[in-house]
C-alpha positions as CSV (number, residue, x, y, z in Angstrom):
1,X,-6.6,-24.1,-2.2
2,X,-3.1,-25.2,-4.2
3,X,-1.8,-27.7,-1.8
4,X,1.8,-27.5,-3.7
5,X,2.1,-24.1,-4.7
6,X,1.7,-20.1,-4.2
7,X,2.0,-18.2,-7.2
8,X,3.6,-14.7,-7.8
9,X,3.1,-12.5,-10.7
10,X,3.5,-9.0,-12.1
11,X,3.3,-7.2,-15.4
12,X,5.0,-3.8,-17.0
13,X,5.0,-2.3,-19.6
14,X,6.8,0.9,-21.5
15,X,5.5,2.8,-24.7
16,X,9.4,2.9,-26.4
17,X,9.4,5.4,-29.1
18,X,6.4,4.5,-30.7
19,X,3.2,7.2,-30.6
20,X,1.0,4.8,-28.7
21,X,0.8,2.2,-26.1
22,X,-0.2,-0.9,-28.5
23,X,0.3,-3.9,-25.9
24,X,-2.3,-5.5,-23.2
25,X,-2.2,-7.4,-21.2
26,X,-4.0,-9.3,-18.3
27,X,-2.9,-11.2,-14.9
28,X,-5.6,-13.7,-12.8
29,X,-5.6,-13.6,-10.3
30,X,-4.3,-9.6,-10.6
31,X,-3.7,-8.6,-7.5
32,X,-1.3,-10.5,-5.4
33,X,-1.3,-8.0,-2.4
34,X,-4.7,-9.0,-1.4
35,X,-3.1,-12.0,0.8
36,X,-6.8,-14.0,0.4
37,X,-6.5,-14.3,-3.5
38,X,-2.7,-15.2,-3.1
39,X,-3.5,-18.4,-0.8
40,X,-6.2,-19.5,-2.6
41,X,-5.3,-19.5,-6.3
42,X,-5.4,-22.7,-7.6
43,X,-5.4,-21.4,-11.1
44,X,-3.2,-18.3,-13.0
45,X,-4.7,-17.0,-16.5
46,X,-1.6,-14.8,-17.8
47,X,-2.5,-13.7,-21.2
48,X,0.2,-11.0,-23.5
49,X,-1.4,-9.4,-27.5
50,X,0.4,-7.2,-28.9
51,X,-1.2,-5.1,-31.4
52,X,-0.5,-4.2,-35.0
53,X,-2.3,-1.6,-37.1
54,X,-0.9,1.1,-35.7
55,X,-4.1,4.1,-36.0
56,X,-6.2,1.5,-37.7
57,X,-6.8,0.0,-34.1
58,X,-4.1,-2.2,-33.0
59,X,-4.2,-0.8,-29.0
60,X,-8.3,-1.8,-29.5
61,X,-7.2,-5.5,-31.3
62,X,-4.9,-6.2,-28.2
63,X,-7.4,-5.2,-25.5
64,X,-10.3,-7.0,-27.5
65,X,-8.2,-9.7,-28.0
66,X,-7.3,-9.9,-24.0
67,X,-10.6,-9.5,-22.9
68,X,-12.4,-11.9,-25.0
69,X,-9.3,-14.8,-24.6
70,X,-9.8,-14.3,-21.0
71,X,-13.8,-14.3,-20.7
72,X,-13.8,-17.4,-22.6
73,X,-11.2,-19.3,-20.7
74,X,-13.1,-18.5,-17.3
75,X,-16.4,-19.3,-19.0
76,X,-15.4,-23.0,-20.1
77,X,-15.1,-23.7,-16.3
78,X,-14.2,-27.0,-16.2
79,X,-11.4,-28.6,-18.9
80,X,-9.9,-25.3,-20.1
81,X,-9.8,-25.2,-24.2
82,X,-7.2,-22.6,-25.1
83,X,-8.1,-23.8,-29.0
84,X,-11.7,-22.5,-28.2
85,X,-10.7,-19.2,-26.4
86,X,-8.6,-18.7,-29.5
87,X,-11.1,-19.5,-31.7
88,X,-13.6,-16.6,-30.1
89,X,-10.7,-14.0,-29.6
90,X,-10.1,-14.3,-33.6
91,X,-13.8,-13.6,-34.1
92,X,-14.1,-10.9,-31.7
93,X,-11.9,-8.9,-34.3
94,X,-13.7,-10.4,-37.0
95,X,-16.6,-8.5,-35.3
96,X,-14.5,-5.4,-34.4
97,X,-14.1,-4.7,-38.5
98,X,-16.8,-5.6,-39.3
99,X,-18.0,-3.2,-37.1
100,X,-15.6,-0.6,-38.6
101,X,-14.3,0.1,-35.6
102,X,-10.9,-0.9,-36.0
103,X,-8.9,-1.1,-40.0
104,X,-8.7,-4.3,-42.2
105,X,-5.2,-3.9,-41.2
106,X,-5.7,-4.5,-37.5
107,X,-4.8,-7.4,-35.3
108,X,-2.6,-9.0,-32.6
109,X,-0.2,-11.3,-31.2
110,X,-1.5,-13.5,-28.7
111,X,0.1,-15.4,-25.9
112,X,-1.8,-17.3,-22.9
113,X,0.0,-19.3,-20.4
114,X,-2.2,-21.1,-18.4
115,X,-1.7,-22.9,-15.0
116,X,-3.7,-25.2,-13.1
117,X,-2.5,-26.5,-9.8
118,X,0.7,-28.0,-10.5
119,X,0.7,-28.3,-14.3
120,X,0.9,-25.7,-17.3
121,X,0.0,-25.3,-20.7
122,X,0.0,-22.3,-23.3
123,X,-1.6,-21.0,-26.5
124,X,0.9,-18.6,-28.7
125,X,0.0,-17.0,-32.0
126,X,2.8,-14.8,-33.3
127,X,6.0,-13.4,-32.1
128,X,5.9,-12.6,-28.8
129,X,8.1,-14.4,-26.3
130,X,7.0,-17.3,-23.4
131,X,10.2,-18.9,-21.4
132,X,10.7,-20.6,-18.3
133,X,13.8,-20.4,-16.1
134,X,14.4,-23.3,-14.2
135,X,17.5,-24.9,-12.5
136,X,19.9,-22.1,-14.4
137,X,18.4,-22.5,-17.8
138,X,16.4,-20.5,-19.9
139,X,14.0,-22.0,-22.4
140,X,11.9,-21.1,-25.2
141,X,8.9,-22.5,-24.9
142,X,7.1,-20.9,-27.8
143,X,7.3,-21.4,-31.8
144,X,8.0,-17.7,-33.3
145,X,5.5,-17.1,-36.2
146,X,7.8,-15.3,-38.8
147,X,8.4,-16.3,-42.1
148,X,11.8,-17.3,-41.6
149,X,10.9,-19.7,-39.0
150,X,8.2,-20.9,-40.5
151,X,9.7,-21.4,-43.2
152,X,12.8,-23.0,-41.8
153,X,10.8,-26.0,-39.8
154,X,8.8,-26.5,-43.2
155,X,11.9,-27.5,-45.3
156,X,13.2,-29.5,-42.5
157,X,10.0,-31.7,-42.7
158,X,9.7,-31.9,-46.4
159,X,7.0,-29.4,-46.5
160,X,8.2,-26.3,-48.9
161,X,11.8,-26.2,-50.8
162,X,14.8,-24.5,-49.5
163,X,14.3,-21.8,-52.4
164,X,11.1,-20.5,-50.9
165,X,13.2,-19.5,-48.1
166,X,15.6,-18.0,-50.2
167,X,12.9,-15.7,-52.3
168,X,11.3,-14.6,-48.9
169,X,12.1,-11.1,-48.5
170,X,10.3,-10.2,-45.3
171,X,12.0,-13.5,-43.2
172,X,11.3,-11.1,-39.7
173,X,7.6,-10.1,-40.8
174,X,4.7,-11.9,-39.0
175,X,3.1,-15.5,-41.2
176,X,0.3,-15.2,-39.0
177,X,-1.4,-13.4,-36.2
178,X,-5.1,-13.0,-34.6
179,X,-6.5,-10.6,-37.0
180,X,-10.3,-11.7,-37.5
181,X,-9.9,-13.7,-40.8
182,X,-9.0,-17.5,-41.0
183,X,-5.5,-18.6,-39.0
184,X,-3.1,-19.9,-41.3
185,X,-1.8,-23.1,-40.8
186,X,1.0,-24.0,-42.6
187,X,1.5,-26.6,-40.4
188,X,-1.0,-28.2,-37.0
189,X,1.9,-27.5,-35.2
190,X,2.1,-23.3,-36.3
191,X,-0.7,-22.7,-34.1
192,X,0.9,-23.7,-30.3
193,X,-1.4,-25.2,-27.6
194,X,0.7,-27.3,-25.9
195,X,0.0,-30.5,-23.6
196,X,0.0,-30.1,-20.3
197,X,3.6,-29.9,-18.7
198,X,4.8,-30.4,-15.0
199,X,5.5,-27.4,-13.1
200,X,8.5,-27.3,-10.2
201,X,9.5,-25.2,-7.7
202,X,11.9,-22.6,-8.3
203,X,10.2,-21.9,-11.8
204,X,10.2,-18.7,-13.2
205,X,7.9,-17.8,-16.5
206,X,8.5,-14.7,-18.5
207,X,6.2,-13.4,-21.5
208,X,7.1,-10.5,-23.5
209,X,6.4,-8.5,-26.3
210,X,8.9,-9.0,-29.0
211,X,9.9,-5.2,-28.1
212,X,12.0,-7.0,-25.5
213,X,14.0,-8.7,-28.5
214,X,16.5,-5.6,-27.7
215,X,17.7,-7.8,-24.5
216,X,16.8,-10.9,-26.2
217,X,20.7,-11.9,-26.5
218,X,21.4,-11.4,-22.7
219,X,18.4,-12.8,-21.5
220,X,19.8,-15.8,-20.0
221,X,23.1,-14.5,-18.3
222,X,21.0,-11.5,-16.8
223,X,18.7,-14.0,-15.2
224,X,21.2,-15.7,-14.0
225,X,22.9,-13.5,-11.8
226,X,22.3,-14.2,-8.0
227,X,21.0,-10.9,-7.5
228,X,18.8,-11.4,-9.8
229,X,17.5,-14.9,-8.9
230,X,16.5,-13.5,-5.6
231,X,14.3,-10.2,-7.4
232,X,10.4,-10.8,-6.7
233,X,8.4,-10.7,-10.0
234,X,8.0,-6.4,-9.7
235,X,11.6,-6.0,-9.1
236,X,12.4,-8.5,-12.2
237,X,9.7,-6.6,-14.4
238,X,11.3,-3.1,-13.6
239,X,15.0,-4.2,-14.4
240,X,14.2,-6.1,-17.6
241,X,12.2,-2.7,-18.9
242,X,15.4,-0.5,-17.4
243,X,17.8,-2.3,-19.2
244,X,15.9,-2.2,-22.3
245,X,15.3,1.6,-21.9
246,X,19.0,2.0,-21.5
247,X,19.5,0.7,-24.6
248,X,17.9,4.1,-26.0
249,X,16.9,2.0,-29.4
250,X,15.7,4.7,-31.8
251,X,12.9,2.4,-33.2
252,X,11.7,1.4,-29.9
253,X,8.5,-0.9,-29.7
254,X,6.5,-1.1,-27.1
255,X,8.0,-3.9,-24.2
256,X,5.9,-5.4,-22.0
257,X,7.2,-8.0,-19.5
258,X,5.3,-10.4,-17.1
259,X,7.1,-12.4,-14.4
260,X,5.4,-15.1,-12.7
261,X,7.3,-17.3,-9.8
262,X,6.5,-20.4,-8.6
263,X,7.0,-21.4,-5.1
264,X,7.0,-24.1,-3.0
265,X,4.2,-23.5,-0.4
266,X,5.6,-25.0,2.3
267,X,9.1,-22.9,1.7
268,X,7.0,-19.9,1.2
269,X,5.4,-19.7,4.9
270,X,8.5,-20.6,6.1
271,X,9.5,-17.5,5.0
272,X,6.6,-15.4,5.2
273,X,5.5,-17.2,9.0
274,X,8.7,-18.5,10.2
275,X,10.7,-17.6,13.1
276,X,12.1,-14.2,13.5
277,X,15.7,-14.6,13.1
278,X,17.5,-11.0,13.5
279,X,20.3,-9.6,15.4
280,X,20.5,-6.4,18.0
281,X,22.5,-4.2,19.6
282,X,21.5,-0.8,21.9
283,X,23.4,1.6,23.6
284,X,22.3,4.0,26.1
285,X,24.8,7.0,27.2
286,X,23.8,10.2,29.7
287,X,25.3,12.7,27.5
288,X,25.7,16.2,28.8
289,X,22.6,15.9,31.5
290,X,22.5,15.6,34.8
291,X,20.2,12.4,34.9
292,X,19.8,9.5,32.4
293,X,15.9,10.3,31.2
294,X,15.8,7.9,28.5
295,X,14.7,4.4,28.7
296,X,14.3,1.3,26.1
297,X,13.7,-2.3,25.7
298,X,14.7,-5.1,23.1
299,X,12.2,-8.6,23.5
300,X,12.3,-11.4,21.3
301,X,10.5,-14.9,20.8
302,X,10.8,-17.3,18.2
303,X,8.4,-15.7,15.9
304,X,7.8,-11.8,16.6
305,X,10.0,-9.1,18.6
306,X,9.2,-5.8,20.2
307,X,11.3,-2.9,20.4
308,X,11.1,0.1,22.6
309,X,12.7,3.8,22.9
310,X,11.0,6.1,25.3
311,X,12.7,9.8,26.1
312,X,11.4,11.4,29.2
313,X,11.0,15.3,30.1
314,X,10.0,17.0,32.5
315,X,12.4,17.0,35.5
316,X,14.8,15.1,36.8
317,X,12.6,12.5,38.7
318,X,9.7,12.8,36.6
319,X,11.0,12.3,32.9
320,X,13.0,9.7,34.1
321,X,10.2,7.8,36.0
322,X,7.6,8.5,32.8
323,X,10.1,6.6,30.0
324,X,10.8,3.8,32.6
325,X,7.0,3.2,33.2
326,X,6.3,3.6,29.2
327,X,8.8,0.8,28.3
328,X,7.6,-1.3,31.7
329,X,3.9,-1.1,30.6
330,X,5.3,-2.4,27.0
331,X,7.1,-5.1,28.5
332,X,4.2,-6.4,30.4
333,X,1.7,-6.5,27.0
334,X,4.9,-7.9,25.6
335,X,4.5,-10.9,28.3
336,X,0.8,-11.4,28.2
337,X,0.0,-11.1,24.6
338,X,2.8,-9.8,22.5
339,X,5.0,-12.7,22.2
340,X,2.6,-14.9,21.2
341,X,2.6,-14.2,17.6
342,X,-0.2,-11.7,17.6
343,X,-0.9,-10.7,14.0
344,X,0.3,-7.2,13.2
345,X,-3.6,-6.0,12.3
346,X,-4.5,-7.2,16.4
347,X,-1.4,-5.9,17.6
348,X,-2.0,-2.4,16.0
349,X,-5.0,-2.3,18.5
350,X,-3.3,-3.9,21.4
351,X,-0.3,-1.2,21.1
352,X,-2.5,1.4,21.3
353,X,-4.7,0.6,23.7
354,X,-1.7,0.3,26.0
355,X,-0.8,3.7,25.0
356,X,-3.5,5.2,26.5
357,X,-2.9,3.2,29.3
358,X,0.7,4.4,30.3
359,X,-1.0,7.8,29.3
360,X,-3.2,8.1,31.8
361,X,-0.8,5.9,34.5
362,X,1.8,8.8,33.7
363,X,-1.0,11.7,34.6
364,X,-2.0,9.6,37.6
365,X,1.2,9.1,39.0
366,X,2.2,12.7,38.6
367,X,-1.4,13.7,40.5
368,X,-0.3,11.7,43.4
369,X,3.1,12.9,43.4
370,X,4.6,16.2,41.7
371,X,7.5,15.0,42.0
372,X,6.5,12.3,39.2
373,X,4.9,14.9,37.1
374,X,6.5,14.3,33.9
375,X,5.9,13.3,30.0
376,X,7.6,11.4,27.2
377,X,8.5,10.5,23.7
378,X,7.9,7.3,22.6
379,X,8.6,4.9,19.4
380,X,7.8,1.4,18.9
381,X,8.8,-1.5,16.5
382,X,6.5,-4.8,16.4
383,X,7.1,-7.6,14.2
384,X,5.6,-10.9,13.2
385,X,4.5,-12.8,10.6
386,X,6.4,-10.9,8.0
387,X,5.3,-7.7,8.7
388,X,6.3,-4.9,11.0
389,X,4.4,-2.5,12.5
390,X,5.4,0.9,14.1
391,X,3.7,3.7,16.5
392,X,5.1,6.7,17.7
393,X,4.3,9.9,19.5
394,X,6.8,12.4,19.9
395,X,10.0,12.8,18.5
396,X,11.8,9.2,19.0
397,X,12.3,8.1,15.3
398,X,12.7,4.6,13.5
399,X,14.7,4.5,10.1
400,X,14.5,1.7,8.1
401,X,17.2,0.3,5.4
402,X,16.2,-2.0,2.6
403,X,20.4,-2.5,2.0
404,X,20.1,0.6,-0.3
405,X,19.5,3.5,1.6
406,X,18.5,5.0,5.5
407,X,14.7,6.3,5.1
408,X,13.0,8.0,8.3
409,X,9.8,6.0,8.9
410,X,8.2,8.0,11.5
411,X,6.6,11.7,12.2
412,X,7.9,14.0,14.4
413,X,5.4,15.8,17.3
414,X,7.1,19.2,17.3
415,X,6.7,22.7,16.2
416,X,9.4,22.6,13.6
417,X,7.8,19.5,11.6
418,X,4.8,21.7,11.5
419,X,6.5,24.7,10.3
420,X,7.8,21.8,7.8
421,X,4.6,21.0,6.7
422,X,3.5,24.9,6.1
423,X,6.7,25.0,4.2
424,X,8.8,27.5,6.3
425,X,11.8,25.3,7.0
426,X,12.8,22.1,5.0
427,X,13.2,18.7,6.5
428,X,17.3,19.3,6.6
429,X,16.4,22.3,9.0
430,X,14.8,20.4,11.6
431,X,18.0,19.0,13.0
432,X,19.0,21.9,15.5
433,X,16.1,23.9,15.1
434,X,14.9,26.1,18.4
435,X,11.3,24.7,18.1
436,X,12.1,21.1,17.7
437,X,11.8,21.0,21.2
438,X,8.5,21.8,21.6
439,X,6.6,18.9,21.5
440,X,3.0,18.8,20.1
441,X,2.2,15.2,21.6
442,X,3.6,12.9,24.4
443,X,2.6,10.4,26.9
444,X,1.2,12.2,30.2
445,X,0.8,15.5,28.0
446,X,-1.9,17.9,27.9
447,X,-4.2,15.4,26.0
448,X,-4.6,12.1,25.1
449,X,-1.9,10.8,22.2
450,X,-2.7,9.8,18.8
451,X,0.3,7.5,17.6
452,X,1.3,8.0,14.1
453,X,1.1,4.5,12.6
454,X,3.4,2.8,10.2
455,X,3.7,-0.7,8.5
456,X,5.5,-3.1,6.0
457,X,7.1,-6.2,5.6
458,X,9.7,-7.8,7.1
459,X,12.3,-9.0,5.3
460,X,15.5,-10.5,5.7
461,X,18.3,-8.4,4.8
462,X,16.1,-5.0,6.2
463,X,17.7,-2.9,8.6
464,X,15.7,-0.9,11.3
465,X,17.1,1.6,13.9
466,X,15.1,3.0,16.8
467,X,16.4,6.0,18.5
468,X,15.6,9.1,20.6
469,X,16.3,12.8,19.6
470,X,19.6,12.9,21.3
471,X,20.7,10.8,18.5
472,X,19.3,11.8,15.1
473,X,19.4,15.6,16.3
474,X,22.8,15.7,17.5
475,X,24.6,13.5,14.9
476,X,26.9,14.6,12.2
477,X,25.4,13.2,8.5
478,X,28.7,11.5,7.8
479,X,28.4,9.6,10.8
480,X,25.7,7.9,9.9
481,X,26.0,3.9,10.2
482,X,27.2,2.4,7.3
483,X,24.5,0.4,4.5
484,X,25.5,-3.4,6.2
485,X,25.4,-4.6,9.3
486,X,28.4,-6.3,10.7
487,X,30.0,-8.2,13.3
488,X,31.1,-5.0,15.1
489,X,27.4,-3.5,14.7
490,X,27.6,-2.5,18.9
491,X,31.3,-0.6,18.2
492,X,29.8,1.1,15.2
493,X,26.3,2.0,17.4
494,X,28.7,3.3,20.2
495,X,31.1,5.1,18.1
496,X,27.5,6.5,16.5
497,X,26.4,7.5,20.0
498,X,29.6,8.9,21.3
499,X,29.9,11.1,18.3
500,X,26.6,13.1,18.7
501,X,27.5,13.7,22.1
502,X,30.7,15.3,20.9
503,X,28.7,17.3,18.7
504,X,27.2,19.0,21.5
505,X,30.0,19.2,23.7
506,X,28.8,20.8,27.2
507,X,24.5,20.4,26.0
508,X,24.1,17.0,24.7
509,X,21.0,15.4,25.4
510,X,20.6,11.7,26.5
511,X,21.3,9.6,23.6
512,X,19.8,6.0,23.5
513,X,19.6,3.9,20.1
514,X,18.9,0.3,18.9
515,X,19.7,-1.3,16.0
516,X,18.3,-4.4,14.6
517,X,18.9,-6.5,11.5
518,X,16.4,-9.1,9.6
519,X,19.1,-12.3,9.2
520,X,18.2,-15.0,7.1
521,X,17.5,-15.6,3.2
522,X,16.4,-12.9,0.7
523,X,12.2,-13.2,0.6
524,X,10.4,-13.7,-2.9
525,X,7.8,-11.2,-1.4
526,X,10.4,-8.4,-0.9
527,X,8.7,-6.3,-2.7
528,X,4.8,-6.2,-3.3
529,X,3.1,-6.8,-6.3
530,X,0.8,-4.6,-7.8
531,X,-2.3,-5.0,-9.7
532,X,-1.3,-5.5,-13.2
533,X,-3.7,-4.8,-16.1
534,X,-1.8,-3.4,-18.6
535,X,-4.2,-1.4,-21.8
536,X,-6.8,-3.6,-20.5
537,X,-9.8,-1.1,-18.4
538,X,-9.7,-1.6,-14.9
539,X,-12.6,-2.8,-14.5
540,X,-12.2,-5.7,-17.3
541,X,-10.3,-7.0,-14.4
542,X,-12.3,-6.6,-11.3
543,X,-14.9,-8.6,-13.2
544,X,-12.8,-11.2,-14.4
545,X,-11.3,-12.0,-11.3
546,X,-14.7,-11.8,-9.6
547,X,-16.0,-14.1,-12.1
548,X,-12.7,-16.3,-11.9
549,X,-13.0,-16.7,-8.0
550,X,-17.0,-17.6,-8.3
551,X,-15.8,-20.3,-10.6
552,X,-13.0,-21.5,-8.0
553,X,-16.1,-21.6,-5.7
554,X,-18.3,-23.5,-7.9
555,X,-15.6,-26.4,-8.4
């Protein structure tokens, strides 16, 4: 396990204009939302090629060259040799056209960047691009193999006249690549492997094909915007490609990017284990009805919260008395267990286990006394350990707000979202609708409930807002809260509440609501990564990281 560092990376790519997909590419380990691999990489293999040959087999170069570069590398074990896993990726093509599977024209760029614990170290052949972002700064860490640069550095050292360069007319065109027959070496140097180097917290690689040469100016001040600075490696790969696309370049190459982070692993738990640290506010109001049926419940410990909405029906007495003994039996799990930073996957079970609980207490109660008899909605918000979990049965929602945008989470229990899902009415239609009503599923209904079950991570910045039907079927779209939370986040949940009980001046319902808000930094794991292979076959990966994590095993 890296006692220093945990590693984040991702890798996209676009086609451009051109006909064909000719880069691959390859991330180890590749995926980074299997928490397990995450921990324990000590090591990251991130290797770029980008092909050339066009139908003579350049998308078959790149993903030869990939997959040999990387078997090689993983095969050495101990003391990585980049030289070496050069060495065999050039002959693989050798053997590819010999072969005549692929033209005499074929071959690839090549770039590898290589970390081990807390030190890196690279292999480049070509053009393709390898920088590091660190305190502000962006820097090339990578010798471009065109003519003109070759060229350029030979003068400077004594090694060719100034006239060669002069004479050149193709200064842009490649002086070498991995295409199966000798490397030239105009210099030791043209051929990078560099010693190892120092890695530090806060540093951010980028490899790209030279398609990304259409940003290439910008580079730097994009990655130093704030916002920026505080994307996770998918959110960094998507708006390097978006801005590139925008360009609408028509001679397009293909682009791909890879973004890999390095952070501190102490700072990273902190973020991904630490405390909760949010803000809440909730607001209950009676409405149009003759009794206050609704019921909810806000707890909080240093490092997980519950949240609670429960909406009783069925009588005065009995709706009332089936919300209050929902959010009483969640309180008390909250007490024993809850608030002692059980992990999202055990609370899962936990919540609804206690479901079934309150379930049958509801039934039970109403069997000793009709005038308990009643039923109710229910929705629930858990969250620790950077994630957040969510059950519901009924029709009491939770939205969510990633500081774009108000999404619903949940599924409603009523006849109109299953007319919704045959297609009869559209989601818009639900608010209002006669059959909305009718409930499919509640606590101390006709049969047992099976909560709908959501999940995702907790991040700072997120938004969440738990609320009955009185509230999101009763209030005007406009009205609905603004993107940021605020000091005056209660005024703004009151005015919210207040205003759908207008719009159903005379019939409102109870209206109960509560509205949290992650507070603290922005996380580098807002967003998850996803497996990255690129051209290279799925299964290419599966066994090179299998192979990659026996090695890890084998020391």
């Amino acid at each position: 396990m890296n006692e220093k560092f945990i590693f984040l990376l991702e890798g996209k790519q676009i086609q451009g204009t051109r006909s064909r997909q000719e880069d691959s590419f390859l991330l180890i380990p590749s995926d980074t939302t299997n928490e397990s691999d995450l921990l324990d990489a000590t090591e990251v293999i991130s290797i770029l090629s980008d092909g050339m040959g066009g139908h003579s087999g350049g998308n078959l170069a790149s993903q030869e060259i990939v997959k040999t570069l990387a078997t090689s590398i993983i095969s050495q074990a101990k003391g990585k040799n980049l030289s070496q896993a050069l060495i065999d990726a050039n002959a693989a093509i050798r053997n590819l056209k010999d072969l005549k599977l692929v033209g005499d024209d074929a071959g690839a760029t090549l770039i590898c960047l290589y970390i081990k614990e807390d030190q890196y170290s690279w292999v480049s052949v070509g053009d393709s691009l390898l920088y590091l972002f660190r305190d502000g700064k962006l820097y090339s860490l990578n010798f471009k193999h065109t003519w003109n640069n070759v060229l350029q550095r030979q003068i400077k050292q004594g090694l060719a006249p100034p006239k060669q360069l002069e004479d050149c007319t193709t200064p842009q065109a490649l002086y070498t690549a991995v295409c199966g027959d000798p490397l030239r070496l105009g210099h030791p140097d043209d051929i990078d492997e560099s010693k190892s180097y120092v890695l530090k917290p806060g540093d951010r690689f980028i490899i790209a094909s030279d398609g990304l040469n259409t940003i290439k100016e910008e580079l730097e001040s994009i990655l130093q915007k704030e916002q920026i600075a505080q994307y996770t490696p998918e959110q960094v790969c998507s708006f390097l490609l978006k801005l590139v696309e925008e360009q609408k370049r028509p001679n397009q190459d293909n682009t791909t990017v890879i973004v890999i982070d390095v952070l501190k692993r102490l700072e990273w738990f902190r973020r991904q284990y630490g405390p909760i640290d949010c803000s809440a506010c909730h607001i209950s109001d009676q409405g149009d009805r003759d009794s206050q049926q609704d019921a909810c419940t806000f707890r909080q410990s240093e490092r997980a919260l519950l949240a609670v909405v429960a909406d009783g029906a069925g009588g005065h007495q009995g709706g009332a008395e089936a919300a209050q003994r929902a959010v009483r039996m969640m309180e008390e799990l909250w007490e024993s267990k809850l608030q002692y930073n059980v992990p999202p996957s055990e609370a899962v079970k936990l919540l609804r286990v206690q479901l079934q609980f309150i379930h049958d207490n509801i039934l039970e109660s109403g069997h000793n006394n009709p005038d308990l008899c009643g039923k109710c909605a229910i929705v629930i918000l858990y969250a620790c350990q950077g994630k957040y979990v969510c059950l519901n049965a009924g029709d009491c929602r939770l939205y969510h707000n990633d500081g774009q945008k108000w999404k619903r989470i949940t599924q409603d229990d009523s006849l109109a979202w299953k007319l919704m899902l045959m297609g009869q009415i559209k989601e818009e239609e639900l608010k209002g609708h006669p059959d909305q009503s009718h409930l499919t599923q509640a606590l101390g209904g006709d049969r047992a409930p099976v909560p709908h079950i959501n999940s995702g991570r907790w991040k700072p910045g997120d938004q969440f807002l738990l609320c009955c039907d009185g509230l999101w079927n009763q209030l005007p779209d406009e009205l609905w809260p603004v993107q940021q939370w605020t000091p005056h986040a209660t005024q703004t949940l009151q005015k919210m509440v207040k205003a759908s009980v207008r719009a159903k001046h005379g019939e409102s319902d109870n209206v109960t609501a509560i509205w949290i808000n992650s507070v603290g930094e922005t996380s580098p794991t807002t967003a998850q990564p996803s497996a990255s292979s690129g051209n290279v076959f799925k299964s290419l990966v599966q066994r090179c990281h299998s192979l990659f994590r026996s090695v890890l095993r084998k020391g």
